[in-house]
C-alpha positions in Angstrom: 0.0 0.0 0.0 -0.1 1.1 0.5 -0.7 -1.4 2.8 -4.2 0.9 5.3 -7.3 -1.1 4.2 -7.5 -4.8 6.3 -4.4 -6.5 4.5 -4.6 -9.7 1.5 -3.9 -12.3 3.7 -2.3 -15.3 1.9 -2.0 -17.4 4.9 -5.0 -19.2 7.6 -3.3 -17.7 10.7 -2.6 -14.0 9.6 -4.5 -12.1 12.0 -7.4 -10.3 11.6 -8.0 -7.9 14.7 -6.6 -4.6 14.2 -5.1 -4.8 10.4 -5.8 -0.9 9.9 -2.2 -0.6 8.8 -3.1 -1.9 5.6 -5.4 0.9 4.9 -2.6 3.1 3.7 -2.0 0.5 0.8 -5.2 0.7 -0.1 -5.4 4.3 -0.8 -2.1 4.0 -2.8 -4.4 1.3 -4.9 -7.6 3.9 -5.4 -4.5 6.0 -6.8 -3.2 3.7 -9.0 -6.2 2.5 -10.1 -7.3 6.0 -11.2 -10.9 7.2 -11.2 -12.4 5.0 -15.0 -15.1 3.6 -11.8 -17.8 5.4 -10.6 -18.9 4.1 -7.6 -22.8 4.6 -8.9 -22.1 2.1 -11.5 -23.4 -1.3 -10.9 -20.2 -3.9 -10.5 -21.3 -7.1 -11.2 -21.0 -10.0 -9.0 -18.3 -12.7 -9.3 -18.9 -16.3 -10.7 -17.4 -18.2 -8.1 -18.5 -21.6 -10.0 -16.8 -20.4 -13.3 -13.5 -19.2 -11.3 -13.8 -22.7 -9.7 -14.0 -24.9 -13.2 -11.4 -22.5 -15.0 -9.1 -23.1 -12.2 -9.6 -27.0 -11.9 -9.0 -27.1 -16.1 -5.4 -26.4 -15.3 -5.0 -29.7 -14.0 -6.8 -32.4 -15.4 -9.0 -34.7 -12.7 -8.4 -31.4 -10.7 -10.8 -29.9 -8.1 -11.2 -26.7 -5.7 -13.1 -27.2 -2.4 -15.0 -23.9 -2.9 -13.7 -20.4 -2.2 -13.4 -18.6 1.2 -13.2 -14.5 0.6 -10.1 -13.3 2.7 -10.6 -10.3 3.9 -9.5 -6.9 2.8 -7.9 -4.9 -0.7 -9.6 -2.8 -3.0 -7.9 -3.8 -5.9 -8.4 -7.4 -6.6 -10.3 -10.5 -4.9 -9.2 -13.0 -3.1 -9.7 -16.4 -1.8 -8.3 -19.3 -0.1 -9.3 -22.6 -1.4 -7.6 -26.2 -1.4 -6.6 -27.8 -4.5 -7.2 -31.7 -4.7 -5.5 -33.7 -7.9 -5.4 -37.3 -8.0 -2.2 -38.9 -6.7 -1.0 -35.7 -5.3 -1.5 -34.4 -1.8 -4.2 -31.5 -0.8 -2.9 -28.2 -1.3 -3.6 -25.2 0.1 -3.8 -22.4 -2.6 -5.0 -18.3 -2.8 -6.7 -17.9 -5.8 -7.0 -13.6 -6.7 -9.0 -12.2 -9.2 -9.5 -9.5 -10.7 -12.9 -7.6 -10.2 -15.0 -8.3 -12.8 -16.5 -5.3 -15.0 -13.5 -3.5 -14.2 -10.8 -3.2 -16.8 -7.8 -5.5 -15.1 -5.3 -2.8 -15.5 -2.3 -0.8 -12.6 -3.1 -2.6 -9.3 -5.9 -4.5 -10.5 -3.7 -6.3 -13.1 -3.4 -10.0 -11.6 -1.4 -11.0 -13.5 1.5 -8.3 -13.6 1.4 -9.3 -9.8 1.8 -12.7 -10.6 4.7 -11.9 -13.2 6.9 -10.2 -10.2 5.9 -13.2 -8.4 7.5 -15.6 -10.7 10.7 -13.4 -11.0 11.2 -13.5 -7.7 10.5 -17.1 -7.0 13.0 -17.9 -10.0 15.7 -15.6 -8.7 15.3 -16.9 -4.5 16.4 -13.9 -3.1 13.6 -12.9 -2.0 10.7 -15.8 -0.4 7.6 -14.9 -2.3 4.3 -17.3 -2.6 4.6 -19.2 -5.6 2.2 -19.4 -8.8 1.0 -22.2 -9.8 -1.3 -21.3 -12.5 -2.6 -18.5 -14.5 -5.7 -17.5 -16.2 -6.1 -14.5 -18.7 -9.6 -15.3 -19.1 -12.6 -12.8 -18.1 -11.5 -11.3 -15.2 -8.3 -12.7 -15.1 -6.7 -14.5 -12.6 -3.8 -17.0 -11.2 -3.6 -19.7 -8.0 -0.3 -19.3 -6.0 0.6 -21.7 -3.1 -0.9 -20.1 0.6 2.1 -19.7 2.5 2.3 -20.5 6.4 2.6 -17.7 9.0 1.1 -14.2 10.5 1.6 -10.1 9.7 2.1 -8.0 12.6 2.6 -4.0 12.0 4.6 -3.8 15.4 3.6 0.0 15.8 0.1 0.4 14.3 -2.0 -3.5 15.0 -3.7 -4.7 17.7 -3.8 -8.5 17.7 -5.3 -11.1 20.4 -1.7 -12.5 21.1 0.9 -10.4 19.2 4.5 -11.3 19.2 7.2 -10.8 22.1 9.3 -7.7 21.8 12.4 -9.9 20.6 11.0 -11.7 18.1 9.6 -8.7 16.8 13.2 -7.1 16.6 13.9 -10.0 14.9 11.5 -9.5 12.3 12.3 -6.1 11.6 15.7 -7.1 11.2 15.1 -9.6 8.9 12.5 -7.6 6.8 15.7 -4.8 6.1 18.0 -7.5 5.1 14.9 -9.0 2.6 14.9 -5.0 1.5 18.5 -5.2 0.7 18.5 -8.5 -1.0 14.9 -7.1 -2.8 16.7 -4.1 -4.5 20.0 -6.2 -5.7 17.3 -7.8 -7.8 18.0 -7.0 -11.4 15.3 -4.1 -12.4 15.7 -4.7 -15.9 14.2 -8.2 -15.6 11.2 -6.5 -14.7 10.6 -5.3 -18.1 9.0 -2.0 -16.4 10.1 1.6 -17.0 11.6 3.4 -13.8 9.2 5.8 -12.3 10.9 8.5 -11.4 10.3 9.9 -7.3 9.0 13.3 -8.4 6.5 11.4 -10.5 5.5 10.0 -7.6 5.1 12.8 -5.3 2.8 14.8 -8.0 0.6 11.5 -7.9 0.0 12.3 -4.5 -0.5 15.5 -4.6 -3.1 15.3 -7.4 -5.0 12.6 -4.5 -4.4 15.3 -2.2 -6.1 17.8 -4.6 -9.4 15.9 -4.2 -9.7 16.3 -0.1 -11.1 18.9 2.1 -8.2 21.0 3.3 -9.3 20.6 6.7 -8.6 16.8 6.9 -4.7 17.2 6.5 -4.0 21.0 6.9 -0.6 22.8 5.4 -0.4 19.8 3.1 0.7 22.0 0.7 3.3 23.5 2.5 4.9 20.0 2.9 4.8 19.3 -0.6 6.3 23.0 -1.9 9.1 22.3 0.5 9.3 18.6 -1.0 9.5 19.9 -4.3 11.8 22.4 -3.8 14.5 19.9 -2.9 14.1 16.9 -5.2 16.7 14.7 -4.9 19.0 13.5 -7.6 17.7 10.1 -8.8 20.1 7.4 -8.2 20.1 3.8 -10.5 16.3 2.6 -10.1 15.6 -0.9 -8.6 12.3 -3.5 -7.9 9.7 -1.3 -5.6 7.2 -3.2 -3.4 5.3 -0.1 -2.9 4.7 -0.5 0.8 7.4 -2.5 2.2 6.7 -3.6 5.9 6.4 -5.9 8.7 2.2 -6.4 8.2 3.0 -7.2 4.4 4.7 -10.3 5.2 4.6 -13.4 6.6 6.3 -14.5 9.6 6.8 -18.2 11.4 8.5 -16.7 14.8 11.2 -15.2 13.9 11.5 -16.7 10.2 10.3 -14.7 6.8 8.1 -16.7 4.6 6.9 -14.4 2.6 7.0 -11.1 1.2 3.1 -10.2 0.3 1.0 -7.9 -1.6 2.5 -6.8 -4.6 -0.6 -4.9 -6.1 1.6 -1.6 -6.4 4.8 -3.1 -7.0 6.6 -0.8 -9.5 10.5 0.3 -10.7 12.3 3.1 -9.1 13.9 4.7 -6.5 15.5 2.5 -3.6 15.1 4.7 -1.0 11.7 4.7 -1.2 10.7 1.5 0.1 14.1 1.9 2.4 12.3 5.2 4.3 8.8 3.8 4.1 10.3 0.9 6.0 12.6 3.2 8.8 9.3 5.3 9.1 7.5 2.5 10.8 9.7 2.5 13.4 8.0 5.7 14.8 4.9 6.1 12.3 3.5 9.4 12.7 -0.1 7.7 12.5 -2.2 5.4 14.8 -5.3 3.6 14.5 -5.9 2.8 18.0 -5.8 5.0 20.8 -5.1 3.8 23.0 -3.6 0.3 22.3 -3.8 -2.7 24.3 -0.6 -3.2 27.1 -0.1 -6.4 25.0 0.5 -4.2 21.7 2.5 -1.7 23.0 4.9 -4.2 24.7 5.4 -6.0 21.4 6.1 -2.5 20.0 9.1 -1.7 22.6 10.7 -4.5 20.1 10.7 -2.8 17.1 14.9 -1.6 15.9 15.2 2.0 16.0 16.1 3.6 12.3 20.2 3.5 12.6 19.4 -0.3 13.5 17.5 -1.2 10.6 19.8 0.6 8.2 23.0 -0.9 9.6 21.1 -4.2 9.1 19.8 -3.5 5.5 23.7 -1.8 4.7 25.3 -5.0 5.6 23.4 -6.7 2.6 23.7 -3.4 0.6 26.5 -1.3 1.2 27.3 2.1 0.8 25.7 5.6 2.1 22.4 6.5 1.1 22.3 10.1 0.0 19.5 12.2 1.2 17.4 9.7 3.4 15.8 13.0 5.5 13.8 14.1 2.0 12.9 9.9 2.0 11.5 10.0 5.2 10.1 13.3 4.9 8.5 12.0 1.7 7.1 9.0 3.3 5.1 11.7 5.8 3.2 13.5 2.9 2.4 9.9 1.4 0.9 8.8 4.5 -1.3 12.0 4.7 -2.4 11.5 1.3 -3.2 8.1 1.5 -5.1 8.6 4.5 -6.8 11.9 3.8 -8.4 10.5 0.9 -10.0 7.3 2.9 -11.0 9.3 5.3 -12.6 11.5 3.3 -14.8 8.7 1.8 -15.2 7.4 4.8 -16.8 10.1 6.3 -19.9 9.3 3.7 -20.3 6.0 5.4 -23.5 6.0 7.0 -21.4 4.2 9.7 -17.8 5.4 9.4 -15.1 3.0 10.5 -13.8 4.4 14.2 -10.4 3.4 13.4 -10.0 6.1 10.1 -11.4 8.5 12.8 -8.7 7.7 15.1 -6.0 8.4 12.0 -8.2 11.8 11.4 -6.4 12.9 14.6 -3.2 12.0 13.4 -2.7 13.8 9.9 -1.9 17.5 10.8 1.3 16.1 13.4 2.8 14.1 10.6 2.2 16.9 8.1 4.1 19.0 10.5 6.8 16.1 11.2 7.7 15.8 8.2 8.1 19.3 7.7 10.5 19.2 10.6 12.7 16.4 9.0 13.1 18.2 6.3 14.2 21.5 7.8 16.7 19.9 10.5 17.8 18.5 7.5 18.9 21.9 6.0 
């Protein structure tokens, strides 16, 4: 997202409770999926029997043992499901789709998601789920394996029984070090173009454009100052998009996957590198206040200089103007959020927890102005 909507869970035990981090993903999707939909327009309702028989065809005697909607995205469906072919063991699959009527294209393109997939699953640097079959039927889709383990956003979740404070240092660590190995991925496999950072940052501002200037005040002061002092771009390299602890999967201490690659995209490095160093004190919350059990499981999370010592011993080397980075990461968040909660207050019921992250949006307009200035 970026990862705020409740996150694509690919495996049974991620957790449910509390997965508001993943709201900020789904704003960067609404983005990315630009504005072709009008939400008056009648979307039509998914054949679940048809996704089921065009799956089994793709192994003969093949079947699926229904689909079972997992929760949250606004760019795609998705589903767990178990695959059953003779002589082989059951198999527990994700099936996602893309949402019929709508043209499959940016984050809803399946099967661009499943392309980065592949490459990363060929290359092992990174552990991805893996496909297993594609479909560029109407909507198009693809089945990849549903990997074991649970998403924690250390700083932002609330979860029944969240991790202990060291294995969530561990995690952290280990998510910098998938980072580094992540970005000494040859881009050029990719087949993308490089989107350049200050392409970016007008892509947010145009989202920004659209709220009332109430919900994130002197928005545009963080974005002149922003502008001002683009950075030079340095060579480009595979983005997740929003690269953190709740978009992968964890087994204790061990990775198992690196998830949700709706946005996934070529370009700058230290993009996903600050979006990641920001969640070590996100200027955002979702719950106020969070349970004892949360905030002890937070006192685990690496401070910044940790997590870039760990993601520098993988990838070496000083990383020129990290402040504007972080700083940048600020005004994405804003924007992200300022345009769900804008169409969340429509909801006859709005959802409490964009409410709570209302409160939050004129501080981290405000922080990041400060990281930029003490960066003069």
């Amino acid at each position: 997202m970026l990862r705020f909507l409740p996150a694509i869970a690919h495996s049974a035990e991620r957790p449910q409770a509390g997965r508001c981090g993943d709201l900020q993903r789904g704003a960067a999707d609404l983005l990315r999926a630009g504005r072709a939909a009008s939400h008056s327009e009648p979307v039509p309702e998914l054949d679940h029997d048809q996704v089921l028989q065009r799956v089994a065809r793709c192994w003969p005697g093949a079947t699926l043992s229904g689909l079972h909607r997992l929760p949250g995205g606004v760019s795609s469906l998705t589903f767990s499901s178990v695959l059953r072919r003779p002589d082989r063991p059951d198999t527990p699959v994700v099936v996602k789709v893309a949402p019929p009527g709508l043209a499959p294209v940016r984050n809803r393109d399946v099967l661009r998601q499943a392309r980065i997939l592949r490459l990363l699953d060929e290359d092992g640097s990174v552990p991805v789920p893996k496909v297993l079959a594609e479909d560029d039927g109407s909507p198009p889709l693809f089945v990849m394996t549903l990997v074991p383990g649970e998403s924690y956003e250390p700083l932002l979740d609330a979860a029944a029984q969240p991790p202990s404070p060291g294995v969530v240092t561990a995690r952290a660590l280990a998510a910098a070090r998938a980072l580094a190995r992540l970005q000494n991925v040859p881009a050029g496999r990719s087949g993308e173009r490089a989107v350049p950072v200050r392409e970016e940052l007008d892509r947010w501002a145009r989202l920004l454009d659209t709220v009332d200037p109430k919900i994130a005040p002197r928005h545009e002061k963080l974005y002149r100052e922003l502008s001002g002092r683009a950075p030079a771009p340095v060579a480009p390299c595979l983005s997740h998009g929003d690269f953190r602890l709740a978009n992968m999967l964890f087994t204790g201490e061990r990775l198992t996957a690196v998830i949700d690659w709706e946005i996934w995209s070529v370009g700058d490095p230290r993009v996903d590198l600050a979006w990641l160093l920001m969640h070590t004190d996100p200027p955002h919350r979702f719950h106020a206040p969070r349970a004892e059990a949360d905030v002890k499981a937070g006192s685990g999370m690496p401070s910044r200089a940790e997590l870039l010592e760990a993601y520098q011993g993988i990838r070496p080397g000083a990383v020129a103007d990290l402040p504007w980075f972080l700083a940048y990461s600020h005004y994405k968040t804003v924007s992200t959020l300022a345009v769900l909660i804008k169409r969340n207050r429509r909801l006859a019921e709005p959802e409490p927890h964009l409410e709570t992250a209302a409160e939050s949006l004129p501080d981290a307009v405000e922080r990041g102005r400060r990281i930029l200035a003490q960066s003069k």
